[in-house]
N, C-alpha and C positions, 0 to 999 in steps of 0.2 A: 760603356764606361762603368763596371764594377770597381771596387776596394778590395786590394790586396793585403795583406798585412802577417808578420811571423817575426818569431824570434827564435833566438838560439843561445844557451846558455854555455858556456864555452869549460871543458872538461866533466864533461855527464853533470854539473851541477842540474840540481832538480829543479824544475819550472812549475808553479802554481798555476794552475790555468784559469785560473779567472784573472790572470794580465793580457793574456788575448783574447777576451772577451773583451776587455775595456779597449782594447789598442782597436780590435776590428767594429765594437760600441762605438765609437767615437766616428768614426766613418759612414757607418749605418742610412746619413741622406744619400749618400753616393749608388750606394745597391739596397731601393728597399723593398727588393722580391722575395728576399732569404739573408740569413746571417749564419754562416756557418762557420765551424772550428776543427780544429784533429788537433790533437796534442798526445806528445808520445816525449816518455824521459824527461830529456831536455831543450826539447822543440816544439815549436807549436807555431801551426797556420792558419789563418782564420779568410772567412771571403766574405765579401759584402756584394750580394749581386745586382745585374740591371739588367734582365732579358731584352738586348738590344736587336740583336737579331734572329733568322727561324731558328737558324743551328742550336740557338742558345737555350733553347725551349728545351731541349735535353739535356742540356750543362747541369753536372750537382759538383761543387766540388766543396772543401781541397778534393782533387781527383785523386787517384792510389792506383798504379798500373794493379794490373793482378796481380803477382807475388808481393805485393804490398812493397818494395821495396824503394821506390818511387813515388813522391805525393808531391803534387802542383797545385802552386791557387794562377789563378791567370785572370788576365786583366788586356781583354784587345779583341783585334778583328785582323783574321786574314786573309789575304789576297789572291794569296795564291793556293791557295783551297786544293784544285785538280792536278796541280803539278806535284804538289804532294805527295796526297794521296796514290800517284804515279810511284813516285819514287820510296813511296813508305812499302807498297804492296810488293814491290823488286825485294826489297831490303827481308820482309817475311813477316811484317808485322800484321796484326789484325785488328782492324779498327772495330770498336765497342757500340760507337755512336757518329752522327755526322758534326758533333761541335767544335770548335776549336781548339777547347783545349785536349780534345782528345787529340787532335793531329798535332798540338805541340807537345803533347807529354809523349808521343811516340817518336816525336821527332828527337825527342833525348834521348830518352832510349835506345833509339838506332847511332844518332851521331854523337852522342853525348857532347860536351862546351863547343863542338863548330856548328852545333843546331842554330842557333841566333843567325846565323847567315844565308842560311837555306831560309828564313820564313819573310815574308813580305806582308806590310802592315802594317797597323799602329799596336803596339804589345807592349805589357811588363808584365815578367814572369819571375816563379821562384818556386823549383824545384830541390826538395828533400831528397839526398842519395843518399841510402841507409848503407849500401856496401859500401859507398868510399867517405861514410862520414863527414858529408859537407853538404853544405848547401848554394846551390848555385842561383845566379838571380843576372836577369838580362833585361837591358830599353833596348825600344826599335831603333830603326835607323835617325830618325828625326825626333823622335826626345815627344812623342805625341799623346803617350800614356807616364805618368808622373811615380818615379821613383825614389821614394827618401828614405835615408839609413842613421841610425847611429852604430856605432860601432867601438867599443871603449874595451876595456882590460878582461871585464867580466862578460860583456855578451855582445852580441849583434841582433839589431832587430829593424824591419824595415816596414812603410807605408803608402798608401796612396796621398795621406794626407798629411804636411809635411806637423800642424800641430797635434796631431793624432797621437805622434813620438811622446808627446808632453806626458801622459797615461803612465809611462811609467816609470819607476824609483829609479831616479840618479841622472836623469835628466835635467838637465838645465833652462831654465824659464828665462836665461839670457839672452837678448838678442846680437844678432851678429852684429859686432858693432862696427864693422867696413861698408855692411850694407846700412846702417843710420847714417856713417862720414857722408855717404854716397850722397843718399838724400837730403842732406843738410846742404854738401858742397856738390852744387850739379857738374863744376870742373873734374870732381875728381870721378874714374869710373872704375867699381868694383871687378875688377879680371878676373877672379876666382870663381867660376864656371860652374866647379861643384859645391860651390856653398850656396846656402839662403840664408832665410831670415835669424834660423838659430841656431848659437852659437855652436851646439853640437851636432847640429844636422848637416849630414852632407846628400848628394845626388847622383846614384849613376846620369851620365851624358847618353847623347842622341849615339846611337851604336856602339856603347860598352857594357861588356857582361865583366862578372865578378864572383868569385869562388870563394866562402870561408868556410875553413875546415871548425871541426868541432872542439881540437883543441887551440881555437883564436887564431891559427895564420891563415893568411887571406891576400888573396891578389886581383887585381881589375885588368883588362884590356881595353883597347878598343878593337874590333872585328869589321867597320866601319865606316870611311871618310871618305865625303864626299872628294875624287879625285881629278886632275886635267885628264884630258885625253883626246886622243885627234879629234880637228875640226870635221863636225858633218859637212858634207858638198850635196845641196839638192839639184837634178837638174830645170827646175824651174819653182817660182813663185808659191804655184800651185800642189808642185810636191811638197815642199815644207809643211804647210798650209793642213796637207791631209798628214800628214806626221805627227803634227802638233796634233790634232783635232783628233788621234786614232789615241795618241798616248794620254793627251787631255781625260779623252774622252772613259778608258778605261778607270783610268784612277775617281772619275767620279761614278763609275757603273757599281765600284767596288762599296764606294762607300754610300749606296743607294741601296744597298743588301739589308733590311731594317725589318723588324717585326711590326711594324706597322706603315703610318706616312710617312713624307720626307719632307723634312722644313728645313729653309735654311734664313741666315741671318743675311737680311738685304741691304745693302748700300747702293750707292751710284754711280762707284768704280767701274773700273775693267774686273778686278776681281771676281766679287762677289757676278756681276755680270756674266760674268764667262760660266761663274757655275748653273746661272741659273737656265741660260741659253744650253748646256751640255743638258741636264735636268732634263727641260721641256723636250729635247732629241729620244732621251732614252725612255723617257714616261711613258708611252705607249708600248712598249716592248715590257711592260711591269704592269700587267690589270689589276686592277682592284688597288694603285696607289693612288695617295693625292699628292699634289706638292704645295705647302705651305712658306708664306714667308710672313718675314717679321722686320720689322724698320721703324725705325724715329725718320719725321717729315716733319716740317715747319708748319706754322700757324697760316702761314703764307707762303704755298709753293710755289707760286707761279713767280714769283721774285728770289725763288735759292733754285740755283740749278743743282745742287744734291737731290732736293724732293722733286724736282721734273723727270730727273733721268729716273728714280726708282717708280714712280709715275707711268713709265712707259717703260719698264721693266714688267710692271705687275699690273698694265694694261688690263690681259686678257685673263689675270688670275680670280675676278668677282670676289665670293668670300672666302677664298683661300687669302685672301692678303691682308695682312694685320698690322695695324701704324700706331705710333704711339706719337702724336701733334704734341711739339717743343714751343715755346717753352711752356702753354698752357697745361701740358703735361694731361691729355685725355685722350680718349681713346683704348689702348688692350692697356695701359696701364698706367696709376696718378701717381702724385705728390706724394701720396702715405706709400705708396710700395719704393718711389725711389729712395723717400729717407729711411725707411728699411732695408732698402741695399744697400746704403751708405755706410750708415749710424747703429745697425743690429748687431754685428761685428766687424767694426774698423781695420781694414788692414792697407798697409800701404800699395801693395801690387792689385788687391780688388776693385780699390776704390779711384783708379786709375783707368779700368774698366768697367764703369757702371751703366752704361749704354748697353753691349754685350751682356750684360750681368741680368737687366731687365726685360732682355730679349731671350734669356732661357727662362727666368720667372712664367711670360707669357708663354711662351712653346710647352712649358710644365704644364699650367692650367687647362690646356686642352689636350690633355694626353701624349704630346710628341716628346719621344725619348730618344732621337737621333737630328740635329741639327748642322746645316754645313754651313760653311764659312770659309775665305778668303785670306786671314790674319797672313799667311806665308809668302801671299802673293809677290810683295814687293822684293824678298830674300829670293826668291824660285828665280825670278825676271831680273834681277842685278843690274844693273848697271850703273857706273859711275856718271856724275853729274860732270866731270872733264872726261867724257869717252873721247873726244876727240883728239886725247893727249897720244892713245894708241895708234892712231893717224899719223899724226906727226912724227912719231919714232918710227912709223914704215914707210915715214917718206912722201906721203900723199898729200902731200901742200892743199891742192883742191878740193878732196875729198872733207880734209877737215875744213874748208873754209867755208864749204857748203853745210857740213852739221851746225858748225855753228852760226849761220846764220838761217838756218830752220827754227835750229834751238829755241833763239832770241823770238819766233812765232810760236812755237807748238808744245815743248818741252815740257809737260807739270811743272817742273821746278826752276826752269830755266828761262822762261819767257818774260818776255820785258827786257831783259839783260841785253845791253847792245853787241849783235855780232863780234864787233872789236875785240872789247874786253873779252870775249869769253874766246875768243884767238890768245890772247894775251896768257890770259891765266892757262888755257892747255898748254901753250910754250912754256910755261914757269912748272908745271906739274911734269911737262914731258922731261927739261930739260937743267933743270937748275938743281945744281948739289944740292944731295940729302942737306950736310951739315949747314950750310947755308939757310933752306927752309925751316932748319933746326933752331935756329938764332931769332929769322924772325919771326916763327909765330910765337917765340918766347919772350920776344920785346913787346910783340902784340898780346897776348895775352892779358895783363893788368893783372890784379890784383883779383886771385882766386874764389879770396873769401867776401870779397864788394858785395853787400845783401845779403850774406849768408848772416843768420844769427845761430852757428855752433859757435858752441862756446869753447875759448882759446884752448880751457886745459884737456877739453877731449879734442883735438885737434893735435893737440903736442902729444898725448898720450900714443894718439895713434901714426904720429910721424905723419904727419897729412905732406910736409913740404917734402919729404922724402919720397912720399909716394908721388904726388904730381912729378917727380923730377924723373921718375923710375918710370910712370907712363908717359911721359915727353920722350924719353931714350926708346922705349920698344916703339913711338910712332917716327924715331927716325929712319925710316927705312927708306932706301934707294927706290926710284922708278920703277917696277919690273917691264914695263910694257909688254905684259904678256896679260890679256883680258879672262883667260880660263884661270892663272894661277890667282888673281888677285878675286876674281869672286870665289874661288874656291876657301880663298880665306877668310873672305868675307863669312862664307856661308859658317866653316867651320870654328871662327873665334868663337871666342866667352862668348858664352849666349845662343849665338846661332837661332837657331828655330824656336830654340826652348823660351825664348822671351816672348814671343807670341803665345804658342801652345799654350804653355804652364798655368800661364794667369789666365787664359780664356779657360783650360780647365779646370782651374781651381774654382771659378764662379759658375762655372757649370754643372759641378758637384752639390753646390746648395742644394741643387732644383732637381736632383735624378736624371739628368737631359746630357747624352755624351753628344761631343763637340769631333766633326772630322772636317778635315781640311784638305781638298783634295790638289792644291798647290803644295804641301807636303809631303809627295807620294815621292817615295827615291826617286821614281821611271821617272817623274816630271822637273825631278831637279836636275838630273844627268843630262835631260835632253836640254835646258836650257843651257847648260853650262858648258854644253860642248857647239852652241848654237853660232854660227858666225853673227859677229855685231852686226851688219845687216838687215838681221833679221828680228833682232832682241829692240833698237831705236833704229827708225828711218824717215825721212824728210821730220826730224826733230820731236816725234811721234818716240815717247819710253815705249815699251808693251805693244809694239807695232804688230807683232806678231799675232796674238788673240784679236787686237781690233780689226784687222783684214782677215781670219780665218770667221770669224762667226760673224761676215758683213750679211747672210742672208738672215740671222736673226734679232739681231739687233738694228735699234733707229742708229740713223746718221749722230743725233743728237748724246747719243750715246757713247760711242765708238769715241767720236771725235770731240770728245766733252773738252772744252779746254780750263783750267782749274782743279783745285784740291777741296774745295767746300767741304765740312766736316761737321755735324751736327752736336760730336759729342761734347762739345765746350759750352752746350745750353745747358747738358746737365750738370754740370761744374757751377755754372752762375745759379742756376733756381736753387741748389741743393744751397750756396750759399747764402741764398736770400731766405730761408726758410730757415736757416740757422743763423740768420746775424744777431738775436739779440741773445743767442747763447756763446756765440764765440770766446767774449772775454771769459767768462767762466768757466769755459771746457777748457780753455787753454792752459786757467790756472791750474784744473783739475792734471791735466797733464805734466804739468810740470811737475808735481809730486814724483812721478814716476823717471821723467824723462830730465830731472834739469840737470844731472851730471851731462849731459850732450848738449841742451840748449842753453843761449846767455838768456836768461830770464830778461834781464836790462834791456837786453837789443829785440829783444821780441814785442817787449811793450811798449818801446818807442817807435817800432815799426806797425804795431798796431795802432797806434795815435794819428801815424800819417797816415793810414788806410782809411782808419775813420775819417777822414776830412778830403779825399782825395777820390775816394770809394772804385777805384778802378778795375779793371778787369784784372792784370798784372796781380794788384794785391790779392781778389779774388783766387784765384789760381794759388798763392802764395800759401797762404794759411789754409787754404783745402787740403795742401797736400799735407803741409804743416801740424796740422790740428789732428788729420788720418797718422800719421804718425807716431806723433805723442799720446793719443789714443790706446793704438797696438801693442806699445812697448807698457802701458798702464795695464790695457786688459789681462797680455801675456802675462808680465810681472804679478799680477794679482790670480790669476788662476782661474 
């Protein structure tokens, strides 16, 4: 995980260059191997490096093919490395170096804008083409490397870090204020994909590249979306099995390619499990690695089965395994380090992740600059909580009456819930008119803003009733009972992957420590999605698949954990308890900045009943509350 960063003045206006100095400045934790620049006219590149892996040890960039008329800064890892290099050597080029970005700057050069499709990986790139006066800039497929732009009348210029933009003149220190409605009103949910947090920031998506020429016109595609396509047929259990464990198993070889060890962030899932079970497989085919991990465990594990199962995860790991004991908060890291990743710079998507956030802190402090993680898991593995409704539209009476009363046993999410009902509700999901379901979850619904303390006039300002009524009509959709199209939409709506990635990247970036995920490998989404249900939930078991393929390295207690235990709501409570006697006063401080969005009145009536109530609920409330009015204070002030 290097820092990209460039601008472009649009009709030969002339560029100062100590504004990509500050744009790629401002990024500088992200890559602190080197900080480098090229500026030329009215463009300019700058790179902030992270020598993550060997290849990278000869990386200088912005790179310049030889006739100078090409220059890339790049920002990824790829995969497919030898296939390449295969087809770069056909094509006549000649590679310089073994780095990556050398095989993507050729890879433009040979295929120029259909290069983004040929490369597999997590990337973001942006190459300079002097003879066709533009500059071109591409995400990978899954949105895994973080691209932000502004783009306005006079210039285009782009980041790895979305406040990094803020650096320069004519930018706006306004926040988007769809994404504030959002978190004020949790009914309503921000759809716009390529926005963030400010107002002029926007985002290429998970596989779109984008072209702006030099005099401002400019256009995006997508080259990339996750698509249906025939059902796999294994002929047994065990073929699957090795399918899963062959494609698994690559996507995490790939991102085991590291200039040093390999740590990854430990929980008690299937996830993170599955990585670490592939890991211990390939560790021996890798000398001279080690593998680290890193996790929050309770003060008392033997009574939370989240810290049992990472427990017997990291059994056989001695001092490669690093914990941080909730709520005492001791261990690889205290009370002073989390309210500095809370409280140092407040932002709402950070501080949402500060579990993740203190488990790259630790991986920082001992060297490790490549850390893997899980976050995609549950998007890769899809499946609806009425799978059973697809049953029923093909007719199999038994078949669903048997999931769902597995369900009602085994389900993460689904257990407890009486077989009946959950027959019930697949027949109203499989069968009962859109317009119908339309009606009543809109009688069910209530009152949007119940709790919410925005305040009325930014509400109105922003048509809040307008918009709920607008995402009510897009969630009328009909049944499709077709299971590939609907997680394909799944996968590819607003947000998609990048809700996971972004924020784990962004907290990543503090600390120098790039974040891969190897549940978001394309190979490993395509194979889920084209996987028969089956094999994705079976006898009421989500994720059946992983927990039967690595039954040789994982405990029973593992596999078959039943539960969602989740540690990171301990640091939501401490953080609050170490800040309650500043609360009222930050709050007020915030309101300076933020009371056009919030009702002052209804905020501090609601903090009166917290005071006396002291709940977990309120807890959580004014955490996210207080991280909010905070960032819109900090941004606003500079």
């Amino acid at each position: 995980m290097s820092a990209i960063a460039g601008i472009l003045h649009f009709h030969g206006a002339p560029l100062e260059p100590s504004l990509i100095e500050k744009l790629s400045g401002a990024m500088k934790r992200r890559g602190p191997d080197a900080q480098t620049r090229w500026v030329q006219g009215p463009v300019a590149l700058g790179h902030c490096m992270l020598r993550a892996t060997p290849e990278s040890l000869e990386e200088h960039q912005p790179l310049a093919s030889r006739d100078k008329n090409l220059v890339m800064v790049w920002d990824g890892r790829l995969d497919n490395r030898e296939e390449l290099q295969r087809q770069l050597n056909a094509a006549g080029a000649v590679l310089r170096d073994r780095s990556d970005a050398e095989l993507a700057l050729q890879a433009y050069a040979a295929w120029g804008e259909d290069c983004p499709g040929r490369l597999l990986g997590d990337f973001a790139f942006a190459v300079w083409d002097a003879r066709r006066q533009r500059l071109f800039c591409a995400l990978d497929h899954m949105g895994a490397r973080p691209f932000y732009y502004v783009l306005n009348k006079r210039f285009f210029a782009f980041a790895s870090e979305e406040e990094a933009l803020l650096e320069l003149p004519g930018v706006s220190r306004q926040p988007n204020e769809a994404m504030i409605l959002h978190m004020l009103v949790p009914a309503y949910q921000s759809a716009d994909n390529q926005r963030f947090w400010l107002k002029d920031v926007w985002g290429l998506q998970p596989g779109q590249c984008m072209s702006v020429a030099a005099d401002g016109t400019h256009r995006s595609e997508t080259y990339w979306r996750l698509e249906p396509g025939d059902e796999r047929v294994y002929a047994s259990d065990q073929a699957c099995e090795e399918a899963f464990l062959d494609v698994f198993g690559e996507a995490v070889r790939c991102r085991m390619r590291a200039s040093g060890d390999i740590a990854a962030m430990m929980s008690g899932g299937m996830d993170s499990a599955g990585i670490a079970a592939m890991v211990k497989r390939l560790l021996p085919g890798m000398p001279g690695k080690a593998f680290h991990t890193y996790s929050a465990i309770s003060d008392q594990p033997a009574s939370c089965v989240e810290s049992r199962c990472i427990q017997s995860l990291t059994r056989d790991s001695g001092g490669n395994a690093h914990f941080v004991s909730v709520p005492s908060f001791t261990g690889m890291a205290d009370v002073d380090d989390l309210l500095e990743t809370a409280w140092a710079r407040p932002h709402p998507c950070d501080n949402s992740i500060v579990l993740p956030a203190m488990m790259c802190l630790a991986a920082s402090r001992r060297g490790q600059r490549v850390m893997l993680h899980g976050a995609s898991g549950d998007l890769a593995m899809h499946v609806p909580n009425r799978y059973a409704a697809y049953l029923l539209r093909a007719g199999q009476w038994h078949a669903a009456w048997r999931a769902c009363r597995s369900a009602s046993q085994n389900n993460t999410y689904l257990r407890g819930t009486s077989p009946g009902w959950l027959l019930l509700q697949n027949a109203w999901t499989a069968w009962m008119p859109a317009g119908i379901k339309f009606l009543l979850r809109r009688l069910r619904r209530g009152n949007p803003l119940a709790g919410s303390v925005v305040h009325p006039g930014f509400a109105e300002k922003l048509h809040l009733t307008e918009r709920l009524r607008a995402q009510e009509a897009e969630a009328r959709r009909p049944f499709s009972a077709n299971l590939q199209q609907d997680h394909a939409q799944a996968f590819n709506a607003a947000w998609g992957p990048v809700l996971g990635l972004s924020g784990y990247e962004r907290v990543a970036g503090r600390y120098g420590v790039e974040l891969r995920d190897p549940w978001a490998d394309r190979r490993v989404a395509e194979f889920f999605l084209r996987l028969p249900l089956d094999y994705k939930v079976r006898d009421g078991w989500n994720k059946s698949l992983p927990r039967r393929a690595f039954a040789a390295d994982l405990e029973d207690s593992v596999r078959w954990r039943l539960g969602k235990e989740h540690l990171g709501w301990q640091f939501t409570v401490r953080l609050m308890e170490e800040t309650d006697a500043l609360v009222e006063p930050l709050l007020e401080l915030g309101l300076e900045a933020a009371g056009a969005y919030v009702d002052a009145a209804a905020l501090r009536a609601r903090l009166k009943k917290y005071r006396i109530n002291r709940d977990i609920e309120g807890q959580e409330f004014f955490y996210v509350t207080l991280t909010l009015m905070l960032w819109v204070r900090r941004v606003a002030g500079g």
